[in-house]
C-alpha positions as CSV (number, residue, x, y, z in Angstrom):
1,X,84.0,42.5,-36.5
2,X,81.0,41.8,-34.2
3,X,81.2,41.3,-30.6
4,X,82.2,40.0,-28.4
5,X,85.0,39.7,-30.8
6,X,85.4,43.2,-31.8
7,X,84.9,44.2,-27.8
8,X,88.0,42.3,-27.1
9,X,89.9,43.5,-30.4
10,X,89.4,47.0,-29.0
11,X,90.3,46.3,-25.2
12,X,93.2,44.3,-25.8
13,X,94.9,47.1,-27.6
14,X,93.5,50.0,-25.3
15,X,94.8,47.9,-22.3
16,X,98.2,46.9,-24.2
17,X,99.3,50.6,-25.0
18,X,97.3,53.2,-23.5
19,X,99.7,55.1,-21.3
20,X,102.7,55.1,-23.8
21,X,100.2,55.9,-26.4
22,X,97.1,58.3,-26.3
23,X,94.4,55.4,-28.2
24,X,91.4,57.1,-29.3
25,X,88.7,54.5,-30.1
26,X,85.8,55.0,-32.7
27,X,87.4,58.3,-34.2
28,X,85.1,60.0,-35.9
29,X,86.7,61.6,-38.9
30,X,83.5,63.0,-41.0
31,X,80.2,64.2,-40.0
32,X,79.1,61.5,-42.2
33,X,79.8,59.2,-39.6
34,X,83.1,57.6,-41.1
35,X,84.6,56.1,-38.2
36,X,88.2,54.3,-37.5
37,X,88.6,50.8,-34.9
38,X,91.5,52.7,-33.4
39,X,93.8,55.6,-33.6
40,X,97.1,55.3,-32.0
41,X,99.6,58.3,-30.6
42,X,102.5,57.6,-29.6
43,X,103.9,59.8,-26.2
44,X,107.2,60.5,-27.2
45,X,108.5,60.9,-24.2
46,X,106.9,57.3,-23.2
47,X,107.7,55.6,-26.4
48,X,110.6,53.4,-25.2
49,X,108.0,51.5,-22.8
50,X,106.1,50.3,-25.4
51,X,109.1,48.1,-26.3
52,X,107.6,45.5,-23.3
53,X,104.5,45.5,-25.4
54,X,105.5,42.8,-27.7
55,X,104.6,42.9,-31.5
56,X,101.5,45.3,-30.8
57,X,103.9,47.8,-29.0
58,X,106.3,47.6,-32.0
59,X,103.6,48.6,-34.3
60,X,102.1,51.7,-32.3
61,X,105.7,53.4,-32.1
62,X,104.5,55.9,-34.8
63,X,100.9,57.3,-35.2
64,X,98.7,54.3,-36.3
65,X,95.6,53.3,-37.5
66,X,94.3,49.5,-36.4
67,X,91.6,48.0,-38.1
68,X,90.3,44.6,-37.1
69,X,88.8,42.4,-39.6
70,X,86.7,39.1,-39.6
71,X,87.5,36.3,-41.4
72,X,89.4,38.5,-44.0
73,X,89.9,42.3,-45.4
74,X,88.6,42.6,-48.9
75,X,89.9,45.0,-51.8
76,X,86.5,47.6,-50.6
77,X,87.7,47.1,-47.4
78,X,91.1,48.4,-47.9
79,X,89.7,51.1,-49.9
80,X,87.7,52.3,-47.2
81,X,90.4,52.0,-44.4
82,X,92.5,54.0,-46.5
83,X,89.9,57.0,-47.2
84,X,89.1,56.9,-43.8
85,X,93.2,57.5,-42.9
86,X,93.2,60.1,-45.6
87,X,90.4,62.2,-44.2
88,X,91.8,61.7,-40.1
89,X,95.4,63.0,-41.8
90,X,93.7,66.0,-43.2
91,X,92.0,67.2,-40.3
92,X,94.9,66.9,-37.9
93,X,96.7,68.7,-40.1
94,X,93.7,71.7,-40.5
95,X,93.9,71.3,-36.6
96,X,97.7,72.3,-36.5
97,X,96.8,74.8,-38.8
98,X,94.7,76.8,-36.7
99,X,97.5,76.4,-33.7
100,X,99.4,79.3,-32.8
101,X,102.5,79.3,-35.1
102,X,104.6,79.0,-31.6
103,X,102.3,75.4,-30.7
104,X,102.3,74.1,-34.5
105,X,104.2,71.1,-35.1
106,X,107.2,70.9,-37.5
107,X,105.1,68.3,-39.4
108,X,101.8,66.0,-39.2
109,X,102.8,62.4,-40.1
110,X,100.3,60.5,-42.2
111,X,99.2,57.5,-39.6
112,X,100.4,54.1,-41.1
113,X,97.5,52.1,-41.5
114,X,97.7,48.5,-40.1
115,X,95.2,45.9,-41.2
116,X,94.8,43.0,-38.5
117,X,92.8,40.1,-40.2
118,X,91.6,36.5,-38.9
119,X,92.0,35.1,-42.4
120,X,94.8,35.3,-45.1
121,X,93.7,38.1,-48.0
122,X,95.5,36.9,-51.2
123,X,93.2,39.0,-53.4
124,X,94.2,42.3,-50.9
125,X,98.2,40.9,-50.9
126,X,98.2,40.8,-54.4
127,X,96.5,43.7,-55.5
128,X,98.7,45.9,-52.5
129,X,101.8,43.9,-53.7
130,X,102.6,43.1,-50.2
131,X,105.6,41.0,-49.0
132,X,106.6,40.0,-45.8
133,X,108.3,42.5,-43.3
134,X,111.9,41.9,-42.9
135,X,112.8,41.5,-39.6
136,X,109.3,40.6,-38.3
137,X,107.4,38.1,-37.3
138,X,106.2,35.5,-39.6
139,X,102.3,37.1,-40.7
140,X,103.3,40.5,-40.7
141,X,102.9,42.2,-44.7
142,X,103.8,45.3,-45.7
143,X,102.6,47.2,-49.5
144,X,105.6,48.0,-51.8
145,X,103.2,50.6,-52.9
146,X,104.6,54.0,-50.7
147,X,102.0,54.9,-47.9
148,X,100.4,51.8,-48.7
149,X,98.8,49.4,-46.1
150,X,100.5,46.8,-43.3
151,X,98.9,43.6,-42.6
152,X,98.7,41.3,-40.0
153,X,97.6,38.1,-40.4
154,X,97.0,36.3,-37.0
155,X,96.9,32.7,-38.6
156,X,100.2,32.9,-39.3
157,X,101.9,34.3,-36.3
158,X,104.2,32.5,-34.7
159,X,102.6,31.2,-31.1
160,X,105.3,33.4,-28.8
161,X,104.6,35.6,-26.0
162,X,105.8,38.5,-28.4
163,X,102.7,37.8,-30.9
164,X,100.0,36.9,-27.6
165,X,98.0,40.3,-27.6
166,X,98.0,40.1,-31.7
167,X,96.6,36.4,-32.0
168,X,94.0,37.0,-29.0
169,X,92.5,39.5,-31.9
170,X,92.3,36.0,-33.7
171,X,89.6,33.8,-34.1
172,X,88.8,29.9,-34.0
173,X,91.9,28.0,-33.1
174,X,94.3,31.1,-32.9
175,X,92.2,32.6,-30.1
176,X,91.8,28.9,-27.9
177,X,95.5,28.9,-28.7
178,X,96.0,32.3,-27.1
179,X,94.3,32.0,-24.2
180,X,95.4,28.9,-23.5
181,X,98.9,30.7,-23.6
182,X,97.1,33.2,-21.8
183,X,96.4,31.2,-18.9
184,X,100.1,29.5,-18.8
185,X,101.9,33.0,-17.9
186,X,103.1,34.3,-14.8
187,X,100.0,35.5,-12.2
188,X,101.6,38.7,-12.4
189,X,102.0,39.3,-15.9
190,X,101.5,42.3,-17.7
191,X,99.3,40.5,-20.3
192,X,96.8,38.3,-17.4
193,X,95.8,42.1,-16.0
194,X,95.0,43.7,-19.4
195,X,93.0,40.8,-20.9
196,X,91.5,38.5,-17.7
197,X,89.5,41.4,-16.8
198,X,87.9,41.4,-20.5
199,X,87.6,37.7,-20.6
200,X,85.7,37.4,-17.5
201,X,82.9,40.1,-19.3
202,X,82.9,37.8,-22.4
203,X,83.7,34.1,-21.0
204,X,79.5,33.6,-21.5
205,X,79.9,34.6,-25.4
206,X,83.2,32.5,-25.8
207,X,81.7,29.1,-24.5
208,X,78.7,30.0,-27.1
209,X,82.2,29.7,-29.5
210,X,83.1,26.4,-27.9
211,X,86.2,27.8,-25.4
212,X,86.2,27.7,-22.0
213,X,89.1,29.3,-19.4
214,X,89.4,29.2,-16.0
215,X,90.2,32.4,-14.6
216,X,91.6,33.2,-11.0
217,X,89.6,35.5,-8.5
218,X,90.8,39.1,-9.5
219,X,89.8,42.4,-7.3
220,X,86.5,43.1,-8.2
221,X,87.0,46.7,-7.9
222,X,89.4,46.0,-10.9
223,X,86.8,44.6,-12.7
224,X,84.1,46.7,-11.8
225,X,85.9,49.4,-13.2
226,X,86.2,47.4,-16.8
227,X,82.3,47.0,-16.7
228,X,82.5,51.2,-16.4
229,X,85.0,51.3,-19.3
230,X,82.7,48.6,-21.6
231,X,79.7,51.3,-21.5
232,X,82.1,54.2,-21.8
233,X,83.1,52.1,-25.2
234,X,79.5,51.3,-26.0
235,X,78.8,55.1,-25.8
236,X,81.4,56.1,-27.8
237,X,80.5,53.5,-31.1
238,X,76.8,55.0,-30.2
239,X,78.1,58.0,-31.2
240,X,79.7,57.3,-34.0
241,X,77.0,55.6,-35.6
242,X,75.1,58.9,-35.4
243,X,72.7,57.8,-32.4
244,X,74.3,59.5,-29.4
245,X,74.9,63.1,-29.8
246,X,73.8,66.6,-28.8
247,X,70.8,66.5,-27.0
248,X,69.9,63.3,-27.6
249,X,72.6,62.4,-25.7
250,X,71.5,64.4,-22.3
251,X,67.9,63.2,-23.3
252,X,69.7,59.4,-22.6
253,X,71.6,60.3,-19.6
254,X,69.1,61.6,-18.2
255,X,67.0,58.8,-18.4
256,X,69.2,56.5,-17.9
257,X,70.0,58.1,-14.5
258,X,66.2,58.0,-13.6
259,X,65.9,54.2,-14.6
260,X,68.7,53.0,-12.6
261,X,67.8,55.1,-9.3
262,X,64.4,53.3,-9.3
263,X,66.5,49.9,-10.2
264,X,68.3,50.9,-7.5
265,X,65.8,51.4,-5.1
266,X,64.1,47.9,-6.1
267,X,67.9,46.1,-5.3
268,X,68.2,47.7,-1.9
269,X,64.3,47.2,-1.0
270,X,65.4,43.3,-1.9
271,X,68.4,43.5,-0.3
272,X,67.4,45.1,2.5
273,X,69.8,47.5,2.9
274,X,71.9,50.2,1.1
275,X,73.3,49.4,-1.7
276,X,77.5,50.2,-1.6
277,X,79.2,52.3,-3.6
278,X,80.7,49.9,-5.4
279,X,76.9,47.6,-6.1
280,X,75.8,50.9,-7.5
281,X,78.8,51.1,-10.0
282,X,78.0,47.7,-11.1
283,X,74.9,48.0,-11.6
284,X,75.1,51.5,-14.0
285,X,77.5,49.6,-15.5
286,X,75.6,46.8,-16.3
287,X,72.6,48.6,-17.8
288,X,74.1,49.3,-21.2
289,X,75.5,45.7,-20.6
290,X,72.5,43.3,-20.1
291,X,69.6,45.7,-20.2
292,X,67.0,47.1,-18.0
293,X,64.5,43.8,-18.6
294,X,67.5,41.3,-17.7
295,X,68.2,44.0,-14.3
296,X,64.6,43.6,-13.4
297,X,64.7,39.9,-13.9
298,X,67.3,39.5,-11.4
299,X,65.6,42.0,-8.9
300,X,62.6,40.0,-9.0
301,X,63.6,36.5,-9.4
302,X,66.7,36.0,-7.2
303,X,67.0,35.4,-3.4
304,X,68.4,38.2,-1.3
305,X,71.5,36.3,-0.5
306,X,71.8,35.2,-4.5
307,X,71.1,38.8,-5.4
308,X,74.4,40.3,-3.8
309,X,76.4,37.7,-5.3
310,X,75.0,38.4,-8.5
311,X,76.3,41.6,-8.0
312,X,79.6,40.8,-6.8
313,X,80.5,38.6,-9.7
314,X,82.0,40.5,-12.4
315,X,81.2,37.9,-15.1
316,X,77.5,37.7,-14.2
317,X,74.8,38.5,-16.7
């Protein structure tokens, strides 16, 4: 998937389950740079909150891999996610190896690979011999084939709270269809403070994809701190594709520290003041974000007064 698609894929379910679950994003499983969407641990002790979670917390209650596909998952594709499961199974289990025999685990379950896709794969479903999962919701596949894959196909869910975090993976009319179920909950739902945050990043990218929300003022220290995790994210897929690592990385940091103290000392020369803690986190956050050409854009070209709301506005770009 590409973003802001597979950005939203990726924070929906971190948001959803982290806490109950350890989620490890962009796993790197080879030095080869084979990667997985998401990796999924369960806390055991934690487990039973995840039953709050709707359909996504009923499919992280064991270990778990989530791949995210757009419009469909091909036969390559399923190949692929399952070598890439194979491999992460192996080395947690040469991990637990090297454990002291007191700290080794009685066993290393295999993750169960879950494919979530924004079009129906009959060429996949067939080939997997895949029938619906009893007791599920409608769109949910499982293989007949043992340690085969699970499927999720977000066109077919059925449009309940239980399937929301599931179909906001979705694309098209699944996705308006979500948020628009988004926006009808409770202000204090669970649901509004994991995804609103996200949506407010994205809501430029999804009115380029013809859907528009209105969202309610949130904290913008709250959202601040989702700007922070959206680098953190981009970071962590720049490492896995090889071009973050070792020194290079420290080479990066360290420029990226010396470009944003000079951007910072250009916002509080136009502002005419100090810039806050908070201003400062927004604006490393939004390096990686919009770039260093779009920072000194705004520095230049906006008003003083404009320039601090700019700022302030989580969504701005």
């Amino acid at each position: 998937m590409q973003f802001p698609r597979d950005w939203l894929a990726k924070g929906v379910l971190q948001g959803a389950v982290e806490g109950p679950c350890v989620v490890h994003i962009e796993e790197q499983v080879t030095p080869e740079v084979l990667a997985l969407d998401a990796w999924v641990e369960p806390v055991a002790s934690r487990v039973h909150e995840l039953d709050a979670r709707g359909l996504l917390g009923r499919m992280v209650r064991e270990v778990s891999v989530l791949e995210a596909f757009h419009p469909g998952v091909s036969l390559d594709d399923v190949d692929w996610c399952h070598l890439r499961v194979t491999l992460l199974h192996d080395k947690q289990r040469r991990g637990a190896a090297k454990l002291p025999q007191a700290e080794r685990p009685l066993a290393t379950p295999r993750p169960v690979l879950w494919l979530v896709t924004t079009a129906r794969p009959d060429t996949a479903i067939a080939s997997w011999h895949m029938k619906p999962l009893r007791a599920w919701p409608r769109g949910c596949y499982a293989s007949v084939v043992e340690r085969g894959p699970r499927l999720v196909v977000t066109p077919e869910l059925p449009p309940t709270r239980d399937t929301l975090m599931l179909r906001l993976m979705g694309a098209d009319e699944v996705l308006r269809r979500a948020l628009e179920d988004l926006n009808a909950l409770p202000d204090d739902a669970w649901e509004r403070a994991v995804v609103e945050p996200l949506i407010a990043l994205i809501r430029r990218d999804l009115a380029r994809m013809g859907i528009t929300l209105e969202l309610p003022e949130k904290d913008p220290v709250h959202d601040f701190k989702v700007i922070q995790q959206a680098w953190e994210l981009r970071k962590t897929e720049l490492r896995a594709e090889g071009r973050l690592e070792g020194k290079l990385e420290g080479k990066l940091e360290g420029k990226l520290e010396g470009s944003l103290e000079t951007l910072a000392r250009f916002f509080e020369r136009r502002l005419h003041r100090a810039l806050s803690e908070r201003e400062r986190d927004a604006l490393a956050a939004r390096f990686d974000l919009v770039g260093p050409d779009r920072l000194g854009d705004v520095v230049l070209d906006l008003a003083p007064d404009a320039l601090a709301a700019w700022l302030a506005d989580p969504a701005a770009r």
